[in-house]
N, C-alpha and C positions, 0 to 999 in steps of 0.2 A: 102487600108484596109477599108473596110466596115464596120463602127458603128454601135454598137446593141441600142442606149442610141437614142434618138430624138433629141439628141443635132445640128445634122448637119440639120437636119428637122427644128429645130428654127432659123437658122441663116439666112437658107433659106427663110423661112417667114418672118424675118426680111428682108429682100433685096427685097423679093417682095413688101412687104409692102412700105420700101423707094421708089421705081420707081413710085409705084401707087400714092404718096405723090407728088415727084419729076414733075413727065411728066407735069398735069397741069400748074403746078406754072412757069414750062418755059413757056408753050403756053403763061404766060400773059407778058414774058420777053419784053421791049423792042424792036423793030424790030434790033433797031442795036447791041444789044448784042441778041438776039434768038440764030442766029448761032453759033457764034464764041465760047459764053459760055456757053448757052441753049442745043445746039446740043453736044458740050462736056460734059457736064452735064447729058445728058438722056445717052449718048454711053457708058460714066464709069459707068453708074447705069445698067445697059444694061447687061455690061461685067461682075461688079461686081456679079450677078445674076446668069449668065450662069458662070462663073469660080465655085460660088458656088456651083449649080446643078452638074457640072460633078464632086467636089469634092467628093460627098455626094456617088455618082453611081461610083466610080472608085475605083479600091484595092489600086494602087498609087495616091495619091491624092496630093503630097505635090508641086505639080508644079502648080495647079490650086486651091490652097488656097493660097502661093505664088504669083502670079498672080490677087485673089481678095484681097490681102493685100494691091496689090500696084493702086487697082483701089478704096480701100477706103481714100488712101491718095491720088490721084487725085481727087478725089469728094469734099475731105477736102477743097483743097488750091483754086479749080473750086467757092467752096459754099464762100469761104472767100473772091476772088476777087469779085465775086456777091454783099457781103455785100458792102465792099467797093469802089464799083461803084454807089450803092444804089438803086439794080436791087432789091435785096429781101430786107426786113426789120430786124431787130435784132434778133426778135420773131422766124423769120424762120432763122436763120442763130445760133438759140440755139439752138431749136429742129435737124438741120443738124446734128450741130455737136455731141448734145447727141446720136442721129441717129446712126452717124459712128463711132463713139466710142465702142456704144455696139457691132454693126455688128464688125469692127474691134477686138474688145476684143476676140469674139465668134470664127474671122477664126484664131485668134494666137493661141489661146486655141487647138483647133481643130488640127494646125499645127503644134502645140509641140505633139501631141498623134499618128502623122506620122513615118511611118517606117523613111525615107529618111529626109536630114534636107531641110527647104524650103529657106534656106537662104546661098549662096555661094560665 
């Protein structure tokens, strides 16, 4: 189902906006966490993105809002072991989380106004 509102339009630019945040702040990762956590890191911001986009352009959307629901709670626990390795600092580890909260809040929203339920 195709929205007439900009709503799927902002959640979108939210997610861009996070990657654009995101991708930096790995490059200064640690070498021995870059990969392990850094590259999982950009890949769910990545995914979270593209699940968005094709939500926005598809008439059935509720498997790729599904899909970036469960990539903003990989980012969550990805951004929380960061903290607590003491990859990123506190600062960034608010901002994440206000981050995916809101992106979060925007694709549940957006998934409860789907024909089909995204949760099974």
């Amino acid at each position: 189902m195709l929205s007439t509102s900009n709503e799927p339009a902002v959640v979108v630019q939210r997610a861009y906006d996070w990657a654009l945040w995101i991708i930096p702040k790995v490059e200064k990762f640690p070498k021995s966490y870059r990969f392990p956590i850094g590259q999982s890191l950009v890949t769910a911001s990545l995914e979270l993105l593209m699940n968005l986009v094709d939500a926005t352009y598809q008439a059935r959307n509720a498997g790729s809002l599904a899909a970036a629901v469960r990539e903003v709670n990989r980012i969550r626990y990805l951004m929380r072991l960061a903290k607590d390795l003491r990859v990123i600092n506190l600062a960034a580890h608010e901002f994440a989380s206000k981050a995916m909260d809101e992106v979060g809040r925007m694709a549940i929203k957006l998934a409860g106004s789907a024909r089909e339920p995204i949760f099974t």
